[in-house]
C-alpha positions in Angstrom: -3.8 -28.8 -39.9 -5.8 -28.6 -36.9 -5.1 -25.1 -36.9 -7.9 -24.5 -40.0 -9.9 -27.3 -38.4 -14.0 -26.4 -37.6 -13.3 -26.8 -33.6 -10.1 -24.6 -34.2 -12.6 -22.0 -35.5 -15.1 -22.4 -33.4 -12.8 -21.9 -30.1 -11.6 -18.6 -32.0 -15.5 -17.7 -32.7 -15.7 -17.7 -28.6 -12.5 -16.1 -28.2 -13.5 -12.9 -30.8 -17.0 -12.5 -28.8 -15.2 -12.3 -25.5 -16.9 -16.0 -24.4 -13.4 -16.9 -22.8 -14.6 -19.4 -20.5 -15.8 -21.7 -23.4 -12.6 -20.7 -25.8 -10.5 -21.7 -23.1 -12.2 -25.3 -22.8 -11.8 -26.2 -26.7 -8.2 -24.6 -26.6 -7.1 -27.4 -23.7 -8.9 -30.0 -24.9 -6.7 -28.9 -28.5 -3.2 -28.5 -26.5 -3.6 -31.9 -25.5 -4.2 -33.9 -28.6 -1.9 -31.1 -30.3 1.4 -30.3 -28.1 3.4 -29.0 -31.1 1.3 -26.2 -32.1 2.3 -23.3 -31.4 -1.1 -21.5 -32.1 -2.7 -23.1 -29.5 -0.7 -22.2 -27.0 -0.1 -18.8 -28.1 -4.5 -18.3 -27.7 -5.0 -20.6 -24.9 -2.3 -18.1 -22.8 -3.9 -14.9 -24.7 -7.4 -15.8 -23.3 -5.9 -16.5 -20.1 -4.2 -13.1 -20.3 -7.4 -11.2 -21.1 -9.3 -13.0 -17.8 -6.4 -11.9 -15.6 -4.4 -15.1 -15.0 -1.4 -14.1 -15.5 0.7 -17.7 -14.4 -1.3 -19.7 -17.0 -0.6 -17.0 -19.5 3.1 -17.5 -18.9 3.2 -20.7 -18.9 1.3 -21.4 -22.3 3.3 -18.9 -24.3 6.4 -20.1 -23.3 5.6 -23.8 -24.3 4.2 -21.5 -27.8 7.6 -19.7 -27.9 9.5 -23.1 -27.1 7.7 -24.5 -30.7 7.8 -21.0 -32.4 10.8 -18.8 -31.3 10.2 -16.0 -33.7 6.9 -14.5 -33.8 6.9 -10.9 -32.0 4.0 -11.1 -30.2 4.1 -13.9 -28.4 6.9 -12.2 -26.5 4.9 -8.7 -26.1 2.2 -10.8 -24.7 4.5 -12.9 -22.2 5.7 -9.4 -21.3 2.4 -8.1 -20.2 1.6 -11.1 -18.0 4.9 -10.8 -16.0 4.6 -7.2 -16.0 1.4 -8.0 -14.3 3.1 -10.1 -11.8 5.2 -7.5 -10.9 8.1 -8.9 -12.8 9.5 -6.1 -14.6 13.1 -7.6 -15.5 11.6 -10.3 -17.0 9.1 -8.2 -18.8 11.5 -6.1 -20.5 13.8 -8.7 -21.7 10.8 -10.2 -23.6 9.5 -6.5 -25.1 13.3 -6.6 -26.2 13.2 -10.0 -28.1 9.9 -8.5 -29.4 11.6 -5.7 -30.6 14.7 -7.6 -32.2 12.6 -9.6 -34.2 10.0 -6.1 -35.4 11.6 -3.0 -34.5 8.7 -1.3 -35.5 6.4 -3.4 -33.5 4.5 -0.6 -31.9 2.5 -2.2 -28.7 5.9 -3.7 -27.7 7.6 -0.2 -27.8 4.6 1.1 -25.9 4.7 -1.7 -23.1 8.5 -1.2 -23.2 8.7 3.0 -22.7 5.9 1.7 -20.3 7.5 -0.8 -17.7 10.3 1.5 -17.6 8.4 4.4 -16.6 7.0 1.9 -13.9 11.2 1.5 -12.8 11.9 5.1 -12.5 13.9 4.7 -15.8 13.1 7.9 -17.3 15.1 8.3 -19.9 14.4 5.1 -21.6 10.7 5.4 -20.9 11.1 8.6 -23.1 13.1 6.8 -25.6 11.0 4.3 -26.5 7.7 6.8 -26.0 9.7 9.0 -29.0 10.3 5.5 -31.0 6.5 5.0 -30.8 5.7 8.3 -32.0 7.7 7.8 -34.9 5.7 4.5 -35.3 2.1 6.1 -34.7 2.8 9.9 -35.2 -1.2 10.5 -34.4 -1.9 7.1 -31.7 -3.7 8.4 -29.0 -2.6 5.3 -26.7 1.1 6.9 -26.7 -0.2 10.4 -25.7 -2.0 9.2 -23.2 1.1 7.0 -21.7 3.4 10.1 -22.3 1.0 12.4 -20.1 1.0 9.4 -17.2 5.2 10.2 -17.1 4.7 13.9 -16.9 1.9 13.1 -14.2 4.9 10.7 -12.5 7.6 13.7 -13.1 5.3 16.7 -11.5 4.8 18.3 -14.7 1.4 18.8 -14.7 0.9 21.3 -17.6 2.6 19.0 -19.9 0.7 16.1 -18.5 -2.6 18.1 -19.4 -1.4 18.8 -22.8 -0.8 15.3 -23.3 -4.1 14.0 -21.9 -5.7 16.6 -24.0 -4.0 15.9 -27.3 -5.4 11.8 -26.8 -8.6 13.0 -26.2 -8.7 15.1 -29.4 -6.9 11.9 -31.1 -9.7 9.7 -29.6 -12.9 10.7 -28.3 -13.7 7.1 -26.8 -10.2 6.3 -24.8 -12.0 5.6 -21.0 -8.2 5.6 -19.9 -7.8 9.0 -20.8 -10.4 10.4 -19.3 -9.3 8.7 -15.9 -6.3 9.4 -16.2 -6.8 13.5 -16.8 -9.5 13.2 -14.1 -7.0 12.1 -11.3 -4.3 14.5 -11.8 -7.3 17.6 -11.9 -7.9 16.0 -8.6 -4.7 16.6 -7.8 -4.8 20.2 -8.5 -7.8 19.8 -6.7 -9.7 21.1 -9.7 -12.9 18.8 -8.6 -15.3 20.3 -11.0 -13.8 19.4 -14.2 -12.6 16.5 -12.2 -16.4 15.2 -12.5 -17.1 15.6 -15.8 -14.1 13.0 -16.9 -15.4 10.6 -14.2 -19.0 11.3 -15.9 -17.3 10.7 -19.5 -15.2 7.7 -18.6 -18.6 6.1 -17.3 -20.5 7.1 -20.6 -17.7 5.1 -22.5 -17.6 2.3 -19.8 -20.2 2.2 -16.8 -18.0 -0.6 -15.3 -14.4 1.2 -15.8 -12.4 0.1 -12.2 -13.4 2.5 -9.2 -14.2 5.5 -11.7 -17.7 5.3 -10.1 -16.1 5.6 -6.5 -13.6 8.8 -7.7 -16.8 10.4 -9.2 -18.4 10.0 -5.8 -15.6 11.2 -3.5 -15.3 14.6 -6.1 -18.7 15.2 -5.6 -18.1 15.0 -1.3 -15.4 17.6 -2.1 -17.6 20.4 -3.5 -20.9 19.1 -1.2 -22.6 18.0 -3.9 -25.6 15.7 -2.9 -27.8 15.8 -5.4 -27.6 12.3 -6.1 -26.0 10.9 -2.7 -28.2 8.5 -1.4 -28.6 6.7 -4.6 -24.7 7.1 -5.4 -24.4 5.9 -2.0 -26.7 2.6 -2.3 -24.9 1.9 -5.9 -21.4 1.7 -3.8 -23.3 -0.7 -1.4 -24.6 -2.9 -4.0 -21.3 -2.8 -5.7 -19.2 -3.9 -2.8 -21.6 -6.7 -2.1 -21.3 -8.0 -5.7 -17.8 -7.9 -5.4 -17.4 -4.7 -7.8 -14.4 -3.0 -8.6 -16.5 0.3 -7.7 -14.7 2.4 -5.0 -11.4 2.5 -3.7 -10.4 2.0 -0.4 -10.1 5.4 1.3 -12.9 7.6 -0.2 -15.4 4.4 1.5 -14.4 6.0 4.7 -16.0 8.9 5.0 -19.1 7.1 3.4 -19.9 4.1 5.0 -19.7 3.2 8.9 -19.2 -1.0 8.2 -16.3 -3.0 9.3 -17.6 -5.8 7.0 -18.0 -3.6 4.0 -14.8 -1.6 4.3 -13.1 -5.1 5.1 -14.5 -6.6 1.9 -13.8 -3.5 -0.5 -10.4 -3.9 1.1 -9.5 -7.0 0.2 -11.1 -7.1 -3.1 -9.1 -4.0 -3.9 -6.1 -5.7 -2.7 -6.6 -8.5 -4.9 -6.6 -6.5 -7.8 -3.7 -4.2 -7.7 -1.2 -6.9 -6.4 0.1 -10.0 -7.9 1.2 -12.0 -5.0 4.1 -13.9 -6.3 5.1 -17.0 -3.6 8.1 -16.1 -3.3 7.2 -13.0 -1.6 5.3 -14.0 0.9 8.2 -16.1 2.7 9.0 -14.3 6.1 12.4 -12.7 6.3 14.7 -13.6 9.0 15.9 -11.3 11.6 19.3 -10.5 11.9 20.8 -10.0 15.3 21.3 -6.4 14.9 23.2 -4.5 17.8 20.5 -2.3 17.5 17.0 -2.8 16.2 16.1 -0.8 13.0 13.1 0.9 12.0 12.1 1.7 8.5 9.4 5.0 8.0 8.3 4.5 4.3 6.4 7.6 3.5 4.9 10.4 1.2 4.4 12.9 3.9 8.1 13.9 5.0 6.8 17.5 4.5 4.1 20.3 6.2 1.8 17.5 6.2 -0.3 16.4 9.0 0.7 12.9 9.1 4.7 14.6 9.8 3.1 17.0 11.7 2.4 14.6 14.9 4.9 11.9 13.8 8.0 14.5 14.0 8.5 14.2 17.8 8.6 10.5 17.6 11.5 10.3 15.2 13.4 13.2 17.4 12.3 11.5 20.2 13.6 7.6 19.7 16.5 6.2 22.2 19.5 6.5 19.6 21.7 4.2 22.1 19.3 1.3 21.4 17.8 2.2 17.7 18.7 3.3 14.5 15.9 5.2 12.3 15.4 5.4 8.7 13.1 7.4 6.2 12.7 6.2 2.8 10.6 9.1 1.1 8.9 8.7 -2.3 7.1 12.3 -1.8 6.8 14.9 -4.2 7.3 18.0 -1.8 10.1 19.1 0.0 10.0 22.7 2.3 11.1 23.7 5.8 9.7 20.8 8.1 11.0 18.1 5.5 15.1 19.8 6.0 14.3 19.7 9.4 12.8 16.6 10.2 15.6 14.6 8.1 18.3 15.9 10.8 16.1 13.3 13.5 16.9 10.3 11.6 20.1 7.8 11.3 19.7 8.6 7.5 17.4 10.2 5.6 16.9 8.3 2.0 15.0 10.3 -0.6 14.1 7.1 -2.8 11.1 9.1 -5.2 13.3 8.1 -8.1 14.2 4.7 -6.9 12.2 1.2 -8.3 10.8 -1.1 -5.9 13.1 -3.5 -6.1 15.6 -0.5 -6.1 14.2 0.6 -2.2 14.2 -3.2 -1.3 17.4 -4.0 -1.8 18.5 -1.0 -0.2 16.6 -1.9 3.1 18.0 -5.4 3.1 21.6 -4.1 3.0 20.8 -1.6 5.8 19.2 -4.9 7.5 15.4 -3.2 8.4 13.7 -5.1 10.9 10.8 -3.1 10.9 9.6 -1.1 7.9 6.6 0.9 8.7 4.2 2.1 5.8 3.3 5.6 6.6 1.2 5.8 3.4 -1.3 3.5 3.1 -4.0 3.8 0.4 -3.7 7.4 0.2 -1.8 9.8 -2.0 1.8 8.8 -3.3 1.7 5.4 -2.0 4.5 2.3 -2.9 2.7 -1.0 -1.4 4.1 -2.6 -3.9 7.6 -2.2 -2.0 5.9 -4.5 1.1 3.8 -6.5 -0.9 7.1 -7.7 -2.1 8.6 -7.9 1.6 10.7 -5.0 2.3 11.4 -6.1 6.1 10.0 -9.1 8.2 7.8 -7.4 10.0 5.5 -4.6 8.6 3.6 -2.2 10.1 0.5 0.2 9.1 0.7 3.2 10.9 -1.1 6.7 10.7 -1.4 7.7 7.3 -4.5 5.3 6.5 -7.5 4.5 8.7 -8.7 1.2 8.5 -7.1 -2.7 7.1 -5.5 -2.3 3.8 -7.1 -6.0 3.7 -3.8 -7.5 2.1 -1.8 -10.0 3.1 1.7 -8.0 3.1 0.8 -6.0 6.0 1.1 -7.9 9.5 0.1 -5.4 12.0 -1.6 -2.1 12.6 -1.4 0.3 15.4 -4.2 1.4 17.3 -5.7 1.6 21.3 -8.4 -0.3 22.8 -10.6 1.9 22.3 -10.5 2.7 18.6 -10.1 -0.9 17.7 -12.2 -3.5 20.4 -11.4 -6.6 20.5 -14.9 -7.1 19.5 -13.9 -5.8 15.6 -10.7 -7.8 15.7 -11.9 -9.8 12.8 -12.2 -6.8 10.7 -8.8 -6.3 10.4 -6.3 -8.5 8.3 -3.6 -7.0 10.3 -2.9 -8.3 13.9 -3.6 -5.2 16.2 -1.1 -3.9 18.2 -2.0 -1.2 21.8 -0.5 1.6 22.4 -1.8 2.2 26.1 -3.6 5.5 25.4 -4.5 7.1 21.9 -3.3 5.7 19.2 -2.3 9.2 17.6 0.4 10.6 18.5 1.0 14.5 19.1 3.8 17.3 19.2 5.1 17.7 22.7 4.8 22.0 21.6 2.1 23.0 18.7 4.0 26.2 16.9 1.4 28.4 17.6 1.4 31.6 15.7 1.6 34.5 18.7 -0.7 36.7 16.6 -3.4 38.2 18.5 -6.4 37.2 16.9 -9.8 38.6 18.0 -13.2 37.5 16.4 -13.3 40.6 14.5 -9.9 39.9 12.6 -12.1 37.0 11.5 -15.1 38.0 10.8 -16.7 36.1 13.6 -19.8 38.7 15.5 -18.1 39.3 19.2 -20.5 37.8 21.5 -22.3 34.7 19.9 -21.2 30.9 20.7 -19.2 29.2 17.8 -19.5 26.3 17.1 -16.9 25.0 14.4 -15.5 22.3 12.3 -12.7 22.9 10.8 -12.4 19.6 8.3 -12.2 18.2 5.0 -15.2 18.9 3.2 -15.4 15.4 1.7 -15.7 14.5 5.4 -19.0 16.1 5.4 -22.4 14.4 5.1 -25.7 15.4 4.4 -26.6 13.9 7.7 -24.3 16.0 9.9 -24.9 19.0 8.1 -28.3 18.5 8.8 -27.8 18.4 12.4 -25.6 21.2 12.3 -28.1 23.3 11.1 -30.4 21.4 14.1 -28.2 22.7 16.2 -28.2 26.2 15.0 -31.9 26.7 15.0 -31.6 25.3 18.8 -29.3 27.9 19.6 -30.0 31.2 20.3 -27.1 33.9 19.1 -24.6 30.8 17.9 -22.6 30.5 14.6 -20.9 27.6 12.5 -17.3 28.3 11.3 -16.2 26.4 8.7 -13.2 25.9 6.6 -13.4 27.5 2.9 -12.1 24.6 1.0 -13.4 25.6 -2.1 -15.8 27.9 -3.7 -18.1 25.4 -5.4 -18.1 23.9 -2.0 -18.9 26.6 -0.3 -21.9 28.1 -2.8 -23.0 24.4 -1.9 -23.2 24.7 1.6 -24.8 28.1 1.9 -27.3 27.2 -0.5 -28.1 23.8 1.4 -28.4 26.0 4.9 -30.5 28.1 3.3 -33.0 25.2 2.0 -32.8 24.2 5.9 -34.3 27.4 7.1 -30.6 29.3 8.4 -29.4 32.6 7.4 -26.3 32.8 5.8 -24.8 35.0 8.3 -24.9 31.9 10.7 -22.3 30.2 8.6 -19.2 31.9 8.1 -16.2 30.3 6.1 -12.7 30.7 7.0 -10.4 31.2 4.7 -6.4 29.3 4.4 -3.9 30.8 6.6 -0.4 29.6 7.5 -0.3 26.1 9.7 0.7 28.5 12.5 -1.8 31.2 12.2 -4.5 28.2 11.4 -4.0 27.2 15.1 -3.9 30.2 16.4 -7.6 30.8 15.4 -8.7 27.4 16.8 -9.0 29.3 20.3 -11.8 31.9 18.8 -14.0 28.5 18.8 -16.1 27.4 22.1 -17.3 24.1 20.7 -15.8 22.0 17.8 -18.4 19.5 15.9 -16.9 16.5 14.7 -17.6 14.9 11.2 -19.5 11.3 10.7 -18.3 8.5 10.0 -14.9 9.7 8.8 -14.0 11.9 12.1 -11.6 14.4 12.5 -8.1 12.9 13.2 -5.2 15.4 13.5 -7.3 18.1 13.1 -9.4 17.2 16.8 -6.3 17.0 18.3 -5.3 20.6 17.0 -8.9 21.8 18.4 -7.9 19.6 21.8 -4.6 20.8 22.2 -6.0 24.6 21.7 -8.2 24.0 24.5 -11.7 24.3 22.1 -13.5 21.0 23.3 -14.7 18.7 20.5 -18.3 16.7 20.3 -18.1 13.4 18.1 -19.8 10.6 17.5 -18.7 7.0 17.7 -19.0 4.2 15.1 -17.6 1.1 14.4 -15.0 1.9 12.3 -11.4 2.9 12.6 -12.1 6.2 10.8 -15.6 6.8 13.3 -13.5 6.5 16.5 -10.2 8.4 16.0 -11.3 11.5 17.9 -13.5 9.1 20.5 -10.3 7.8 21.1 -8.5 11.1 22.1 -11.2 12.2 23.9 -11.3 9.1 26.2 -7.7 8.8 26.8 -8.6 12.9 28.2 -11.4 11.5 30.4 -13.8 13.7 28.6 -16.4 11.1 27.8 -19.0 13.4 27.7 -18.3 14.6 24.8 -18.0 11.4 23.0 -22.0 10.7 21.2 -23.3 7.1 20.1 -26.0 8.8 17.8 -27.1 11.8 15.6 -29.6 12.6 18.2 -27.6 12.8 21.7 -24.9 14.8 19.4 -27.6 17.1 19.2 -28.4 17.3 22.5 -25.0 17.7 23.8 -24.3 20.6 21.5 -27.4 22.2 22.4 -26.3 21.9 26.3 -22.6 22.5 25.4 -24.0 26.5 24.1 -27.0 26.9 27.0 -25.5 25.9 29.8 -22.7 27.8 31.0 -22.2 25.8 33.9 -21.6 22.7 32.1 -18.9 23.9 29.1 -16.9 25.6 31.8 -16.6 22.3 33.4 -15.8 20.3 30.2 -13.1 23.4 29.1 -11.6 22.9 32.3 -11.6 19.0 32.4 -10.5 19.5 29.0 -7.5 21.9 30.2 -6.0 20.0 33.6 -5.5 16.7 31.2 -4.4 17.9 28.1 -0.7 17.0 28.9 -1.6 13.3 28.0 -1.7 14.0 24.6 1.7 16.0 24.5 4.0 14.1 26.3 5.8 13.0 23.3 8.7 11.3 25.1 5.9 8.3 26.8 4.6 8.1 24.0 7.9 7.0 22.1 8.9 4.9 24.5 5.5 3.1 24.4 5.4 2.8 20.9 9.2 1.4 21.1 8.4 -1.7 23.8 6.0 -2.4 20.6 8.7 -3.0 18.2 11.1 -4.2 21.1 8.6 -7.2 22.0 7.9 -7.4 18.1 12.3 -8.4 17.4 12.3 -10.4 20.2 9.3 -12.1 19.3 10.8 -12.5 15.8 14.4 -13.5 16.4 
């Protein structure tokens, strides 16, 4: 039998040590001198399955199964490669064969409770999750996927347990570690968040963008012990073609169109299985009116809804119809509110993918834009697989999302040149002045709120930043603190985002030669009491290379003039672009150095800030006319239809 024959063997021998390539190569010169063995096709598709190609895998099992039609794993296997290709249907039908033949067969019950967790379909997740316990009373593999559907459900206590009861189960489960990391990220818990990343990488220094999460946790507590070489490692990585860092925490690291491009794509590539069939272009219907799809997490107090709400109150009714398809988690006063601005208002967080496409195609979506991007909450997986003809990236991430599913992204001519064009996998659509759009009314709490109430000394010139702390960089800290010692009787105001953060930050001023009392830390406040405070701030100091988005257009709109600096990226020149669409180019920097000197001059000379403020104050109403900037966006998607149709 050419099963038990030395080449048979030998292929395995490969196969065990991981040597797939070579395997392979014996297994299809076998399969072709041998088309009614069923072994061989079963380990020709298996080492196809294990390098990721997930067609080849199909199709060699299925001439395996064709041979053999009762051997369990051979359908488990097939499942996993068309779960891969986003095929779930077909995915669970073959766990089920699996299953009729062992019933017992515990990795099929796994992948099973597994892909319907990946539906939405709760209850049978749980099912067979309770079937595999039964199986595997002690598998740490099951507690691990059981704390992923608490993750999915919200029930983050009873996720923790679970992640905690697989790590005491197994010690060396990378997955696990991950996995517990990302939802203490999520409770923002960034200290313990770090030492899973650390313990995932001392199991597996090449686990998928663990190195990347460790980095961006580190950003959020301004730790930069280790930053230049963590940075240099992300370079490197990226440039080998290393799943090392995920899209969005690249931004506030890098200032490269060609590196964020590449990460992009490469990311792309592998977290979606483009299937042909979804990448034929949907037709248009002749709709009496065109209709607009908003796919988003943030229908709540978030800051993406925050300057998007006007649009959706704002769009001609007579000659649109609006929809919101929200797959968020959180629902409070702004999210009733905002739902009452839209034709409907679908709350599809339980819903599959193919669930929320079919859905869209009987409401006949022309335009579905993703609101989400590569950030929190996010279902790409709903436009990789074509939810509308035309698709849009809009707001909610900064930069291409390098995939071939989205077709265009809105920006301005400034933030995007035509110059970086070639950057973007998406075609680039102009809004005539900033891209970002803004409340026609900021609801400003009408507290009185003098420098006192927040701790800031009466007289001296603030200088402030109220973002992220990821956002900051060792580099514009450094100038900040330039700044200071330039400055007579000034102080930095910053945003208490956490305490290991903000330990971090005094301690790093101090080591720069700046008293702590020159640094004081806001604490959180209600949205409307958080504006409020902007206007106790003469001068705010943007962030490099990930800028300050809706948070410079809260300082603009306040009336507290903002100082950034320019890069090439879409994340660099978000606050460049508001400021130019104000006329306030002044205030808009090419370098470390001229940020510097412009602060310095913003707090000496008198003369000058009064006539920036008041520059700043006759041209705000650009940013909150709300109604032009609707109907701009809306000659987009008009010419888009037409285009189309």
């Amino acid at each position: 039998m050419i099963a038990r024959s030395e080449i048979f063997d030998k292929a395995k021998k490969y196969h065990q040590k991981g040597k797939l390539d070579q395997a392979i190569k014996i297994y299809e010169n076998l399969v072709t001198k041998n088309k009614k063995d069923h072994q061989i096709y079963f380990f020709l598709g298996t080492a196809h399955l294990q390098k990721k190609n997930y067609e080849k895998t199909v199709f060699y099992i299925e001439n395996a199964i064709k041979i053999k039609p009762d051997i369990p794993n051979y359908y488990n296997n097939i499942g996993i490669a068309l779960s891969n290709l986003s095929n779930s249907q077909k995915a669970i039908e073959n766990y089920l064969k699996a299953l009729k033949l062992n019933e017992k067969f515990l990795d099929a019950n796994i992948n099973l409770a597994i892909e319907y967790k990946k539906l939405l379909k709760i209850d049978e997740a749980i099912k067979y999750f309770k079937i595999s316990l039964k199986i595997s009373p002690n598998n740490s593999i099951v507690y691990n996927n059981i704390g992923n559907l608490f993750k999915t459900l919200g029930k983050n206590d009873d996720a923790m347990d679970s992640y905690n009861k697989a790590i005491e189960l197994n010690k060396n489960n990378a997955e696990t570690y991950n996995n517990k990391g990302e939802l203490l990220v999520s409770l923002k818990k960034f200290d313990e968040a770090i030492k899973m990343y650390q313990e995932v990488l001392k199991i597996n220094p090449d686990f998928p963008y663990v190195y990347g999460k460790l980095l961006h946790c580190k950003m959020h507590i301004c730790d930069w012990q280790s930053y230049k070489e963590d940075r240099e490692k992300i370079i490197f990585g990226i440039k080998n073609n290393l799943t090392i860092i995920e899209p969005f925490p690249l931004l506030s690291l890098l200032d490269d169109l060609e590196l964020q491009k590449r990460n992009a794509v490469l990311y792309s590539k592998s977290k979606f299985k483009v299937d042909k069939k979804y990448t034929k272009i949907k037709i248009i219907k002749s709709n009496e009116k065109i209709k607009i799809g908003y796919y988003g997490a943030e229908f709540y107090n978030h800051p993406v809804l925050q300057i998007t709400k006007d649009i959706f109150k704002n769009h001609d009714k007579s000659k649109f119809e609006i929809y919101a398809f929200y797959h968020g988690k959180i629902k409070d006063e702004l999210h009733y509110e905002v739902k009452n601005y839209f034709t409907k208002f679908y709350d599809v967080t339980k819903k599959s993918d193919s669930e929320i496409i079919k859905l869209s195609n009987e409401l006949s979506i022309d335009i579905a834009v993703n609101l989400t991007g590569y950030t929190a909450d996010s279902r790409n997986e709903i436009f990789l697989k074509r939810v509308a003809p035309i698709q849009i990236s809009y707001i909610g991430y900064s930069g291409t999302m390098g995939s071939k599913f989205m077709d265009y992204i809105i920006s301005d001519d400034f933030l995007i040149p035509k110059k970086n064009y070639k950057f973007y996998n998406e075609e680039v659509l102009n809004m005539p002045n900033s891209f970002l759009p803004s409340p026609e009314v900021l609801n400003i709490s009408k507290k009185d709120y003098k420098r006192d109430d927040l701790n800031i000394p009466k007289d001296c010139f603030v200088f402030g930043s109220f973002n992220n702390s990821y956002k900051i960089t060792p580099e514009i800290f450094y100038a900040w603190t330039e700044v200071l010692k330039r400055t007579d009787n000034s102080i930095l105001w910053l945003l208490n985002k956490n305490s290991t953060a903000t330990k971090n930050l005094r301690e790093e001023a101090k080591r720069c030669g700046i008293d702590n009392s020159r640094i004081i830390f806001a604490d959180k406040l209600t949205y409307m009491d958080h504006l409020k405070r902007f206007e106790n701030m003469d001068l705010f100091l943007d962030t490099f290379p990930y800028n300050a988005h809706v948070t410079a257009m809260e300082a603009l709109r306040t009336g507290v003039p903002t100082l950034t600096i320019i890069g090439e990226t879409f994340a660099s020149r978000v606050a460049g672009s508001l400021l130019s669409a104000l006329d306030l180019n002044y205030l808009i920097c090419n370098n470390i150095d001229s940020y510097i000197e412009v602060a310095c001059e913003m707090a000496s000379n008198k003369k000058t800030y009064k006539k920036i403020k008041l520059k700043l104050l006759n041209n705000i109403d650009i940013l909150s006319n709300s109604k032009k900037y609707t109907n701009d966006l809306e000659d987009i998607y008009t010419k888009l239809v037409l285009e189309k149709r």
